[in-house]
C-alpha positions in Angstrom: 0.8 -197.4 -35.1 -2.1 -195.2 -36.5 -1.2 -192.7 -38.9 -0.6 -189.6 -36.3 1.7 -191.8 -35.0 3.4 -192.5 -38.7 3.8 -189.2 -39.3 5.0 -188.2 -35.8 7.6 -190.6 -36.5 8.4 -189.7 -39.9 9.2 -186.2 -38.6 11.3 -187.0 -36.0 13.5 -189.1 -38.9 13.7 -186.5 -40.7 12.2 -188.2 -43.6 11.8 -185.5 -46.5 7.8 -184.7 -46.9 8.4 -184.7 -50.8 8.9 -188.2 -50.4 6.0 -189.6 -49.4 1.9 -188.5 -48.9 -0.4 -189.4 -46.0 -3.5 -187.9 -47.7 -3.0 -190.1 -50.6 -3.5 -188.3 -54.2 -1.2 -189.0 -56.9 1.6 -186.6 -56.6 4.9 -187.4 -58.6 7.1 -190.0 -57.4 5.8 -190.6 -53.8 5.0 -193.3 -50.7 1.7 -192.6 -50.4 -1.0 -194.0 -48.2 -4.8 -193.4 -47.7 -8.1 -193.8 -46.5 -11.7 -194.3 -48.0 -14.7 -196.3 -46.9 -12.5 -198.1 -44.0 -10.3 -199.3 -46.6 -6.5 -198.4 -46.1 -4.5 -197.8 -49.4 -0.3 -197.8 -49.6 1.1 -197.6 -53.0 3.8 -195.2 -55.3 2.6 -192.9 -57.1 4.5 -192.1 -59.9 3.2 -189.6 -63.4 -0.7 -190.5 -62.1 -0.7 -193.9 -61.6 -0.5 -195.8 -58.3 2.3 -198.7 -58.5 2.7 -201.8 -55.6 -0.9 -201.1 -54.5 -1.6 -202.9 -51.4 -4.5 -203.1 -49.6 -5.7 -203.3 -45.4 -9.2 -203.4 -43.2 -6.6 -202.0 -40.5 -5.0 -198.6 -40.2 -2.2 -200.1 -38.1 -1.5 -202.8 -40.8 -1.5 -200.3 -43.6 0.9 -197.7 -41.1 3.4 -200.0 -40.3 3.6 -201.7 -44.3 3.9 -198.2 -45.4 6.8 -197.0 -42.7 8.7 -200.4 -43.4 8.6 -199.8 -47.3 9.3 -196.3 -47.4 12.6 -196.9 -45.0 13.7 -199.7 -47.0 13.2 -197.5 -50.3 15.0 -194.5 -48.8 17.8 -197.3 -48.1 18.2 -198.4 -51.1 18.1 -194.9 -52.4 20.6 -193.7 -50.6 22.9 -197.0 -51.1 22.7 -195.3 -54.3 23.4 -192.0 -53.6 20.2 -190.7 -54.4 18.6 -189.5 -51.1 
């Protein structure tokens, strides 16, 4: 999937925006995923720091890592009874 297609998805989940970023930036405890240079970034941003950083040449690798670990986290959150 390409990142339209991410977040088309993650709306129609209705999976909370404060939960994740597809512009990137470092906003407080977040999925987060971006773009620079043809190099795709997925990581957590938590207090300004990106955590778990992964890296991918392809938007479609970066998409899918990044839509598999966010609903894995959001499982375990809510296992929890966080989300």
């Amino acid at each position: 999937m390409n990142i339209k297609e991410l977040e088309l998805r993650l709306i129609s989940e209705n999976i909370r925006s404060d939960v994740y970023s597809l512009n990137g930036g470092l906003p407080n405890e977040a999925c987060c995923i971006s773009q620079s240079n043809g190099i795709w970034e997925v990581y957590y941003s938590e207090r300004g720091n990106k955590s778990g950083l992964r890296i991918f040449q392809k938007e479609e690798e970066a998409c899918q890592y990044f839509y598999d670990s966010l609903i894995e986290a959001l499982k375990d959150l809510k296992d929890m009874g966080l989300y």
